[in-house]
C-alpha positions in Angstrom: 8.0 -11.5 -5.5 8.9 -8.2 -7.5 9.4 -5.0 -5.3 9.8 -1.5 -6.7 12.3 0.3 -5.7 13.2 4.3 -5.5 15.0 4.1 -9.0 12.9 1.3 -10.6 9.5 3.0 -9.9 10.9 6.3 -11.2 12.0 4.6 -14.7 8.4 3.0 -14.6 6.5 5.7 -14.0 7.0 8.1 -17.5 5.4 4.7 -18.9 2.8 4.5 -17.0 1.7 8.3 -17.2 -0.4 8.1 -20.1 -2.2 5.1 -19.3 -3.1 7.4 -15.9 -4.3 10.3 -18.1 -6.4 8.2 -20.3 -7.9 6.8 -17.2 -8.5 10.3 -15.7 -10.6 11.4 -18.6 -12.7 8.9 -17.7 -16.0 8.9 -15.8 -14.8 8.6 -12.1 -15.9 5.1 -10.4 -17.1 4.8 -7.4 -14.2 3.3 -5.1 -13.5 3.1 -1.7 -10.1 2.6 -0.3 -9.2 2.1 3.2 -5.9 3.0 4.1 -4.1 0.9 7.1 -1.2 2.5 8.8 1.5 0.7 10.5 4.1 3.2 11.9 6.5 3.7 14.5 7.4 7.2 14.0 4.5 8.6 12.1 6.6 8.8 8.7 4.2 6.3 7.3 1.4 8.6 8.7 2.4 11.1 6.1 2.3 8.9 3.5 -0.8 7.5 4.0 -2.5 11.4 4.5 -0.7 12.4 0.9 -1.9 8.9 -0.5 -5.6 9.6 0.8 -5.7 13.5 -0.2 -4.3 12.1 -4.1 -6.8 9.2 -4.0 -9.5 11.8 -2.9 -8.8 14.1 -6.0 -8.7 11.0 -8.1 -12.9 10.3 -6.7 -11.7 7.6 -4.3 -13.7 7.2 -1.4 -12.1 6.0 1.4 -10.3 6.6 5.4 -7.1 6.1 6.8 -6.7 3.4 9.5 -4.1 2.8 12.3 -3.5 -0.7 12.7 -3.3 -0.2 16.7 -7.1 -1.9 17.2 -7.6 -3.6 13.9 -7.2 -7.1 13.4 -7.9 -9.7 10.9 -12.1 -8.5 10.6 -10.7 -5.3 9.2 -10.7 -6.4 5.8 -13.8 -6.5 3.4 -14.4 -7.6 0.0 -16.0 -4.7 -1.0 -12.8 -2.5 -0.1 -9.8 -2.0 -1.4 -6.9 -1.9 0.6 -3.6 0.3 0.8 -1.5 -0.9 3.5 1.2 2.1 4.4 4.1 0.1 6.4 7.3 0.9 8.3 9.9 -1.4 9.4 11.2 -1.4 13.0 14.0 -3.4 14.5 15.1 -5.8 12.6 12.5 -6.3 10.3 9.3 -6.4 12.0 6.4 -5.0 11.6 5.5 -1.7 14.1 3.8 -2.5 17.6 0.8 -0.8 16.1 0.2 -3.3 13.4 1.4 -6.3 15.2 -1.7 -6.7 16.4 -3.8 -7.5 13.2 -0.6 -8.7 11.4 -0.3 -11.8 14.7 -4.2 -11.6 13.8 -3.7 -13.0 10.5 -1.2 -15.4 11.4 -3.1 -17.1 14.3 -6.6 -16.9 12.5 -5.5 -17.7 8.9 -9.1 -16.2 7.4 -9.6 -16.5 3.8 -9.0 -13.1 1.6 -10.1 -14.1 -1.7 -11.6 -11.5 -3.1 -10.0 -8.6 -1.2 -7.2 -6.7 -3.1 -4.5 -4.1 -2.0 -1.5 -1.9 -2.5 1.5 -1.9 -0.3 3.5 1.2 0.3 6.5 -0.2 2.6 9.0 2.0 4.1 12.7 1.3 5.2 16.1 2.3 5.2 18.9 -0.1 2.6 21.6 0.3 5.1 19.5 -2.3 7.1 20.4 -4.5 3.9 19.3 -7.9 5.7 15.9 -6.3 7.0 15.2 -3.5 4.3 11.2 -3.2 4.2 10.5 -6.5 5.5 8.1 -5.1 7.9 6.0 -4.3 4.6 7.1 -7.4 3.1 5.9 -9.7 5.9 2.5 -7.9 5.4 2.9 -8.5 2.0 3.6 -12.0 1.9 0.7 -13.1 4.5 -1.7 -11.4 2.5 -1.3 -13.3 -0.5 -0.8 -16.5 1.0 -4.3 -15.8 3.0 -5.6 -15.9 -0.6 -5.6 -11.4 -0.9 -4.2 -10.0 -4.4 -1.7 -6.8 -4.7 -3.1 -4.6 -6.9 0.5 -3.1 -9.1 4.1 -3.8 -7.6 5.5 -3.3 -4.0 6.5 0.3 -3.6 9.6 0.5 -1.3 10.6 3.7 0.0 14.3 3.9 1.1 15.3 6.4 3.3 18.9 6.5 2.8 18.0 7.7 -0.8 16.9 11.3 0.5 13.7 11.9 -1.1 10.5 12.3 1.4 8.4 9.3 1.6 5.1 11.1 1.3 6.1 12.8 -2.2 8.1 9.4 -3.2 4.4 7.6 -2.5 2.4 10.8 -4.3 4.1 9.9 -7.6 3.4 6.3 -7.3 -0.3 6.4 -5.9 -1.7 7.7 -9.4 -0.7 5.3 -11.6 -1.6 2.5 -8.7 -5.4 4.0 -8.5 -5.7 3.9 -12.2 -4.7 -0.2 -12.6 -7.2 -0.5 -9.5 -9.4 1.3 -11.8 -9.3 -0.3 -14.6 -9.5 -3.4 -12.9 -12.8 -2.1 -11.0 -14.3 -1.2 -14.9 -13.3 -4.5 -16.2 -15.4 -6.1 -13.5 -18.4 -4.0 -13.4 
């Protein structure tokens, strides 16, 4: 699986600009987004508040979710998905999500038909376990049958940019694929 990482999605994104601004010029569609939040610290908080305020400006629809109740019923055809997700320990996923995360392991429901985005923070002087607890997420989503919308964004934090504004640059150009997607199927 390809992840994007702090200096790959930054040499990615100038590409990726004006296929956003064509998109923008565009008739806004009707999308809703749900936003699930996995976070020990609340870093992945912030990201998934700036993600939600850009997707709202973009004409998303949508509400940000902790993980702490949810599990495996959370997830809806109709929806799209951003899952926001920190790393704790080494490598797991936060206590908050390990709820729905267990949820998907031990009840192994079918997800065709739902797609997502994965923002997944971490820190690369935890080389062995850098973002797996976004990675794990990611991986039993798409062997449940789910599809990622776009690359893997991966926030490090040794890199010393904020993971909110790190995920602001990234969420446009991910809302325009899911866009263009969502006009190719209408």
């Amino acid at each position: 699986m390809k992840y994007n990482t702090c200096e790959e999605y930054f040499m990615k994104y100038n590409s990726l600009s004006t296929f956003v601004s064509t998109l923008s010029e565009q008739q806004p569609m009707a999308i809703t987004v749900r936003i699930l939040v996995g976070t020990t610290t609340g870093n992945t908080q912030y990201v998934a508040e700036e993600a939600h305020f850009n997707l709202q400006q973009a004409g998303a629809q949508g509400e940000i979710l902790q993980m702490d109740e949810l599990d495996a019923k959370v997830f809806e055809p109709a929806a799209i998905y951003l899952v926001c997700m920190s790393t704790y320990g080494y490598g797991d996923v936060p206590a908050n999500a390990k709820k729905l995360y267990e949820s998907l392991v031990k009840d192994r429901p079918n997800l065709t038909g739902i797609r997502y985005g994965l923002v997944s923070l971490g820190d690369s002087s935890h080389a062995q376990t850098y973002c797996f607890g976004g990675r794990r997420f990611d991986q039993i989503l798409t062997k449940l049958g789910a599809r990622r919308v776009g690359e893997v964004l991966e926030h490090d934090a040794s890199a010393g940019l904020m993971p909110e504004e790190f995920a602001a640059a990234w969420i446009g150009p991910w809302f325009a694929l899911v866009r263009a997607e969502h006009a190719v199927a209408a």
